[in-house]
C-alpha positions in Angstrom: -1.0 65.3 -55.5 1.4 63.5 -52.9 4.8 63.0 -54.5 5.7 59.0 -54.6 2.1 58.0 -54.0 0.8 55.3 -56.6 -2.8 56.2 -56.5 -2.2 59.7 -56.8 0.3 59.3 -59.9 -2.6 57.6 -61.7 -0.8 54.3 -61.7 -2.6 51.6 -61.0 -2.5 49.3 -57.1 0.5 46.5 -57.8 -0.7 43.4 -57.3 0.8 43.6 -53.4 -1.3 46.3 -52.9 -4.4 44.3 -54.0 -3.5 41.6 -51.5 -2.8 43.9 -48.6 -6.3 44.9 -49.4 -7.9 41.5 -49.5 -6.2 40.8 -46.1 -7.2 43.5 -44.5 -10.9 42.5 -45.4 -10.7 39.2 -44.3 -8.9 39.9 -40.9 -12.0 42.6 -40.1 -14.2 39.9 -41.1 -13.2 37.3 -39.1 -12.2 39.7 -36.2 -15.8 40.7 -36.6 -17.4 37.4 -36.6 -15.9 36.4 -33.5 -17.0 39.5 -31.7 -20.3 38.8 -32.5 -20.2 35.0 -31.6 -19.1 35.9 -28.5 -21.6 38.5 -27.5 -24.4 36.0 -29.1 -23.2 33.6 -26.2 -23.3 35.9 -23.6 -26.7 36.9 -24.1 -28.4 33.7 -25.0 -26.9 31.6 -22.6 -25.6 28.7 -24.9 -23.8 27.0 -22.3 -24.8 23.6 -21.6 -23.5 23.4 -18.3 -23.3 26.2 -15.7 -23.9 27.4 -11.7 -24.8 30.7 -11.1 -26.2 33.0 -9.1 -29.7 35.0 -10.3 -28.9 38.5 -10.4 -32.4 39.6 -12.2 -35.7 38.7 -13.9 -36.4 40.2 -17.1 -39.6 40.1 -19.5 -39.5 41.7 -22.8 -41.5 41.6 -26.0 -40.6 40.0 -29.5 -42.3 41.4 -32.2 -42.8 39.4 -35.3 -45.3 39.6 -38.5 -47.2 36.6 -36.6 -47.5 38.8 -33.7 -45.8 39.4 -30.4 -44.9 37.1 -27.6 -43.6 37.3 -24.5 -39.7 36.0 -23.3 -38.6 35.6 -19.9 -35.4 35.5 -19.1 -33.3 35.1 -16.1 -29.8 37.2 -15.9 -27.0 34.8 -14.3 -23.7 35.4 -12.6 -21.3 33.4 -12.3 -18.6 32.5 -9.7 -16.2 34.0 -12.2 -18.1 37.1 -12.8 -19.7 36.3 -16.5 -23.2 37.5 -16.7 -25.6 36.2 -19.5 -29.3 36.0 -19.8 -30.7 32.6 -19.9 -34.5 31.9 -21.6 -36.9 29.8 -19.5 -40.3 29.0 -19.3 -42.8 30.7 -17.4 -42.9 27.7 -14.6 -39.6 28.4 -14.0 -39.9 31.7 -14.4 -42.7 32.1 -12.0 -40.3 30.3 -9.3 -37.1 31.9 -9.4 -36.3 34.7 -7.2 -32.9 37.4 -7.1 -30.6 35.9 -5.2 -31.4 32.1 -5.8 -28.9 30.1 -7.9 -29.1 28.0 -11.0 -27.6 24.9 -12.1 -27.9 23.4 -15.7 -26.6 19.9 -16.3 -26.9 18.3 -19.8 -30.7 19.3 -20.8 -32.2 19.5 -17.0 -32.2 23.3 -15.1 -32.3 23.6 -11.5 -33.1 26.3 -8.6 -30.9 25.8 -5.7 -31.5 27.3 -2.6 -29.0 30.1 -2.1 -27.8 28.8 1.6 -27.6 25.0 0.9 -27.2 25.2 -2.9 -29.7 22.2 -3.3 -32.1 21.6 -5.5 -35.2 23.0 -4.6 -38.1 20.7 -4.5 -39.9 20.9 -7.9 
């Protein structure tokens, strides 16, 4: 075994090793966690308020033991380059085209024409 090494010498971890351990864990944990907030914004689109640009449409399928439905979504770019994909109903679905842009404020969403960047009449 490796000369000097505790583990190998059949001594038991010192209670530094122990910690070094349990910070480890906790670092990858949290380092983790924020990884996976982060991407969970990006593709839900959590933001409350945003303007973007409609880069594509997108239906896909969620299956669940009550049966499967149908989610559109809407993915958005904005001026900064961030893309996520953003739910919406089928009306609005139905309405929005590549190349328009999108505004949310507070709890309203709005398809602005991509030359005036107005809202479209509704």
């Amino acid at each position: 075994m490796l000369e000097g090494s505790k583990f190998g010498s059949g001594k038991l971890p010192t209670v530094v090793d122990r910690a070094l351990l349990v910070l480890t864990a906790i670092i990858l944990s949290l380092g983790t966690f924020l990884f996976l907030r982060q991407c969970s914004s990006e593709v839900m689109g959590n933001r409350k308020n945003f303007s973007g640009k409609i880069i594509e449409k997108r239906v896909s399928v969620d299956e669940t033991k009550q049966g499967s439905k149908f989610v559109n979504s809407l993915l958005v770019e904005e001026e900064s380059g961030r893309r996520f994909y953003l739910p919406v109903t089928d009306e609005m679905y139905k309405r929005a085209e590549v190349g328009m842009w999108i505004r949310r404020d507070k709890n309203s969403v709005y398809l602005l024409d991509s030359l005036q960047q107005q809202p479209s009449p509704q």
